[in-house]
C-alpha positions as CSV (number, residue, x, y, z in Angstrom):
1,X,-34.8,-20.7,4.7
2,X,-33.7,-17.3,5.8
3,X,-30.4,-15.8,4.8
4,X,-27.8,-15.7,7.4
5,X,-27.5,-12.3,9.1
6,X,-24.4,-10.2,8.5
7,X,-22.2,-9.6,12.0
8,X,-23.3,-6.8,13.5
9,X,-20.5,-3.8,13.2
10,X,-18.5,-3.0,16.4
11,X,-18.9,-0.3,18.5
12,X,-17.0,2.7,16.8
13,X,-15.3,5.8,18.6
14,X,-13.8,8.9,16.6
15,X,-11.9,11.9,18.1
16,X,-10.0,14.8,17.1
17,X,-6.9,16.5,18.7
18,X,-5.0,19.1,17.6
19,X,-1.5,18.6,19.9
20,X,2.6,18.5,17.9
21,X,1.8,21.3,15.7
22,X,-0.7,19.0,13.7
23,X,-4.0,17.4,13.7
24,X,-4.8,13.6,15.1
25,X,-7.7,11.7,14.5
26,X,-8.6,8.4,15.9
27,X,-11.5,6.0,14.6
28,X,-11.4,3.1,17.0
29,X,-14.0,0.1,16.1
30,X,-15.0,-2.8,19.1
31,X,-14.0,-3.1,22.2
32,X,-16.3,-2.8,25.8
33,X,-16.7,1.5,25.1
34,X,-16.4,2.6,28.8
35,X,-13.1,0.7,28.5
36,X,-12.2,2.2,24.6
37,X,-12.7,5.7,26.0
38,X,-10.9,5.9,29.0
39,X,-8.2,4.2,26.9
40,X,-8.7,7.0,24.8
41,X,-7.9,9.6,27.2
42,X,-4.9,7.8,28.2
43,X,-3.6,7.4,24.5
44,X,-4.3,11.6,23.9
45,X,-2.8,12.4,27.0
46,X,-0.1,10.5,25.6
47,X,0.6,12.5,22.6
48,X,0.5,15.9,24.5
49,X,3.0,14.1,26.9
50,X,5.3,14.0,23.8
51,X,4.6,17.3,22.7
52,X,6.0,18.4,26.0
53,X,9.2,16.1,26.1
54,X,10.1,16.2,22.6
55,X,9.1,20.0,21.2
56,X,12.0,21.5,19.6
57,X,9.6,24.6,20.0
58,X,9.3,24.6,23.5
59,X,12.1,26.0,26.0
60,X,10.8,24.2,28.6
61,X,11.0,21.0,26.7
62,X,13.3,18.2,28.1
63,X,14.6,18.0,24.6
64,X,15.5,21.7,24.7
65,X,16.5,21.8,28.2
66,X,19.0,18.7,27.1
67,X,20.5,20.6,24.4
68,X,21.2,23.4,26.4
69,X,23.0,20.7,28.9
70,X,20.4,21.5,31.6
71,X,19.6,17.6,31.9
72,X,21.3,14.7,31.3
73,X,19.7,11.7,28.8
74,X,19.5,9.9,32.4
75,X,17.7,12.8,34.0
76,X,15.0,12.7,31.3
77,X,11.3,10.5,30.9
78,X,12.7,6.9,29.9
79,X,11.4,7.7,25.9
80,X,14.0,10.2,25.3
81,X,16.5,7.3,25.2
82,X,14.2,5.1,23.3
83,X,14.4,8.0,20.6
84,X,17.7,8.0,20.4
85,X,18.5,4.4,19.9
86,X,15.5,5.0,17.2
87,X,17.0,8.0,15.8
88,X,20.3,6.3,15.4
89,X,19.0,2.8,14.0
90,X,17.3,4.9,11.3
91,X,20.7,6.9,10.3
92,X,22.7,3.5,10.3
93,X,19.8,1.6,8.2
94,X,19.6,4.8,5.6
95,X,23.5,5.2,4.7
96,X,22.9,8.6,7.0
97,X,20.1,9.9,5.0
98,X,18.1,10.2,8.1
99,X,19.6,12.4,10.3
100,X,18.1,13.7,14.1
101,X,20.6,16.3,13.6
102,X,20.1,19.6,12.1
103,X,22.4,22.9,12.7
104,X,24.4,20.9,15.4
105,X,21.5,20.1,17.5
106,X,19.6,16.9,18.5
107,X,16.3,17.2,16.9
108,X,14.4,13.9,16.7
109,X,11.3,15.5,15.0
110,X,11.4,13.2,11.9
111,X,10.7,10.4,13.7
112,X,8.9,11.7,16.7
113,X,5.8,12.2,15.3
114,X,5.6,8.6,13.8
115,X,6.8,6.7,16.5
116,X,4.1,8.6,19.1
117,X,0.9,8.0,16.7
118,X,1.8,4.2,16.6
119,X,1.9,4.1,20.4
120,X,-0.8,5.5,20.3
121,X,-2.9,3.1,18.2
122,X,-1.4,0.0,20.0
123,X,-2.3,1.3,23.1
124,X,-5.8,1.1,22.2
125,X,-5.4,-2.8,20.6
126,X,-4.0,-3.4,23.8
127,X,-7.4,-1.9,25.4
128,X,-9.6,-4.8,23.9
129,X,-10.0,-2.3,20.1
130,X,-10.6,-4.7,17.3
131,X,-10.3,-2.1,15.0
132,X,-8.0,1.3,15.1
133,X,-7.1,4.0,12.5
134,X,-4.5,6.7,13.6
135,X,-4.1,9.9,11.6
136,X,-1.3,11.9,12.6
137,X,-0.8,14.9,10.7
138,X,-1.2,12.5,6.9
139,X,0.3,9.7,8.3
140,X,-1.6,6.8,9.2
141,X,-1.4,3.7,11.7
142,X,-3.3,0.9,11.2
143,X,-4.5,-2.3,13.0
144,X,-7.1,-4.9,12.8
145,X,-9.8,-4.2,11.1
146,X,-13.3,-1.9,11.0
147,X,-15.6,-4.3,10.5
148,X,-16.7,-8.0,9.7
149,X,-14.7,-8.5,6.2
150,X,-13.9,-5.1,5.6
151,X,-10.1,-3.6,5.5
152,X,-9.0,-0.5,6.3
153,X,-8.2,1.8,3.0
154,X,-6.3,4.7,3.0
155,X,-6.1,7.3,0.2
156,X,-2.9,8.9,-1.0
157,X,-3.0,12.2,-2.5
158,X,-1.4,13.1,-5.4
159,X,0.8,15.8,-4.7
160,X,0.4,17.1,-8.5
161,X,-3.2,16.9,-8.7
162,X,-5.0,18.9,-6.1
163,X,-8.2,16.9,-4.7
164,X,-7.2,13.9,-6.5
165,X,-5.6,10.5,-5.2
166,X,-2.6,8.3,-6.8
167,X,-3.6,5.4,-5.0
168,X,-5.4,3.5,-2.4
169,X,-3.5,1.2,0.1
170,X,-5.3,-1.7,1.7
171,X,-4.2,-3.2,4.7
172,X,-6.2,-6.6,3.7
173,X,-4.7,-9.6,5.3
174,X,-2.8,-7.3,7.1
175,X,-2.9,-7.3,11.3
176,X,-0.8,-3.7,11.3
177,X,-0.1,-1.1,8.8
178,X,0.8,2.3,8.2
179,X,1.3,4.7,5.5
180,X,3.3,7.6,5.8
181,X,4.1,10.4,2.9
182,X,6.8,13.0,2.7
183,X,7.3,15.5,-0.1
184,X,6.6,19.7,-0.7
185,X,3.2,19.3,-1.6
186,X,1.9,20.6,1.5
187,X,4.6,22.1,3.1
188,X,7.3,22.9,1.3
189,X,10.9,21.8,1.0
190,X,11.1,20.9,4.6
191,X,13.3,18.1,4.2
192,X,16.7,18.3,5.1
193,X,20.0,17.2,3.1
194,X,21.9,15.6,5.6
195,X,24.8,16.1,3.9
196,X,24.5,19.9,3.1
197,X,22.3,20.9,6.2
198,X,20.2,22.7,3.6
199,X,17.1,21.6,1.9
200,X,16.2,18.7,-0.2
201,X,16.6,19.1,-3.6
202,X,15.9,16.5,-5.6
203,X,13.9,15.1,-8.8
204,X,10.5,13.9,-6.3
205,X,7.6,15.5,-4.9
206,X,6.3,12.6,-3.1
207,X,7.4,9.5,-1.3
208,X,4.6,7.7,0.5
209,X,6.1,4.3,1.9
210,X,4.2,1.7,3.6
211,X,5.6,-1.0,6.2
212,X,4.0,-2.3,9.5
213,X,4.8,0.0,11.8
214,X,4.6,4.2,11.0
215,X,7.6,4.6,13.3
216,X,9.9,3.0,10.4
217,X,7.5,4.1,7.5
218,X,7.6,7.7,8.3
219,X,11.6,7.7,8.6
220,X,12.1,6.2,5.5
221,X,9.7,8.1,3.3
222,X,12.2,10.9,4.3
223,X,15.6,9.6,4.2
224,X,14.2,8.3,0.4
225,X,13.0,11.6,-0.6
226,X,16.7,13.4,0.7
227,X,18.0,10.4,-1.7
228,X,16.0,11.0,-5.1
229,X,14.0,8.6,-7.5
230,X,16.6,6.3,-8.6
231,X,18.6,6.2,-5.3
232,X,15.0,6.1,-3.1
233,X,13.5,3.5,-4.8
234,X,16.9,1.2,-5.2
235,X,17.2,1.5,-1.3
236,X,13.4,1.7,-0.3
237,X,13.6,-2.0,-2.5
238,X,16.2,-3.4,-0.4
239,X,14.2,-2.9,2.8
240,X,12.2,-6.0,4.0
241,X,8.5,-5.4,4.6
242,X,8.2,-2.3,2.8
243,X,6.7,-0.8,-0.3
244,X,6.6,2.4,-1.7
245,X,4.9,4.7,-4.3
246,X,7.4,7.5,-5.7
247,X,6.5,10.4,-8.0
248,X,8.8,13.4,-9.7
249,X,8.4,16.3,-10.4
250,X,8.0,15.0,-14.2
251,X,4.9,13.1,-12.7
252,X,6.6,10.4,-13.1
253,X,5.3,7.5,-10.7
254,X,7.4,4.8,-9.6
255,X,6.7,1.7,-7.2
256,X,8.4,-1.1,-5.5
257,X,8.0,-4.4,-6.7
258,X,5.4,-5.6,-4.3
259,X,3.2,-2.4,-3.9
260,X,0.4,-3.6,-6.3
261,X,-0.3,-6.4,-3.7
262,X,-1.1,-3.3,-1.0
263,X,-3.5,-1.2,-3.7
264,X,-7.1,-1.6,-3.3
């Protein structure tokens, strides 16, 4: 008697787009393909949509134009509202440790970026994608999976150890998932201390936090890196949904209490 055959592998798509100051890559698996890369298009398009409303680099950005009181939240594309309600959800939710403000200005970056790569990948499931893996700038959206009995994985660098990783997050059993890091590995102390307006300086290098959806994860791997170990991980533990991996500057690694269920 022969051996059953192995489902064939969907149809996989991959692109690259530099657009927000960073790199995206998509690897979409299944769907009908004329249909997976016109949707695509759309979902890229998207992103460079963003860049343009949100850029705090831009002068002809609505978000720059609305801080200079040139346009009213009313006046401006129908997501700059949806932003704010974000941006203010995630400062309620962290105690303030996640602020869209920074020198007295609006600036929604630090959840901009995660909220417009999860768009991104749903808009593609929504396409007919069985499979989708957003990477946008290190922080990743997944859903479904890439193939017959196979998860997603996703590495996470250790920030001490150059080359090296300090765990692997599977998204088994999982319909959506992302991971999203912060720390000064890569670029420095970038994070902001809400309550000084100056730079984060605490006892971490690295937060990487993973929940369903990177819109959420990517906030509050930075609100729990302005906090610290002890303070990060306490709160980080109290939010449903959501495991993190921490590590200090003493390489020191600390986890929620679910997390090993999401290595692999």
């Amino acid at each position: 008697m022969a051996e059953p055959s192995e489902p064939p592998a969907p149809a996989q798509l991959r692109h690259v787009e530099e657009v927000m100051g960073t790199v995206f890559s998509f690897d979409v698996r299944g769907g009908e393909p004329a249909a997976m890369r016109a949707a695509l298009d759309e979902a890229v398009a998207g992103l460079h949509r963003v860049n343009e409303v949100f850029s705090t680099y831009r002068d002809d950005s609505q978000i720059s134009r609305l801080a200079r009181g040139e346009l009213t939240i009313e006046e401006c594309d129908p997501e700059v509202a949806q932003i704010l309600q974000l941006c203010s959800e995630a400062e309620r939710l962290s105690d303030g440790w996640f602020s869209a403000t920074f020198q007295g200005t609006f600036d929604p970056t630090g959840i901009v970026k995660g909220w417009a790569t999860e768009r991104a990948a749903l808009h593609l499931v929504a396409a007919g994608a069985t499979g989708v893996n957003v990477n946008g700038g290190g922080d990743v959206q997944l859903c479904g999976v890439p193939g017959p009995q196979r998860p997603w994985r996703v590495g996470v660098s250790d920030p001490l150890r150059p080359g090296a990783l300090a765990a692997v997050v599977s998204a088994a059993g999982t319909a959506q998932l992302a991971v999203a890091t912060s720390g000064t590995a890569e670029r420095g102390t970038h994070i902001v201390d809400p309550r000084t307006g100056k730079s984060a300086i605490t006892d971490l290098v690295a937060v990487t936090v993973v929940a369903p959806k990177l819109t959420w994860a990517d906030a509050w791997a930075t609100a729990a890196f302005a906090m610290g170990a002890r303070d990060g991980l306490s709160w980080l533990e109290s939010l449903p949904d959501t495991e993190a991996l921490l590590i200090t500057a003493g390489d020191e690694v600390r986890c929620t209490g679910g997390l090993a269920d999401r290595l692999g």
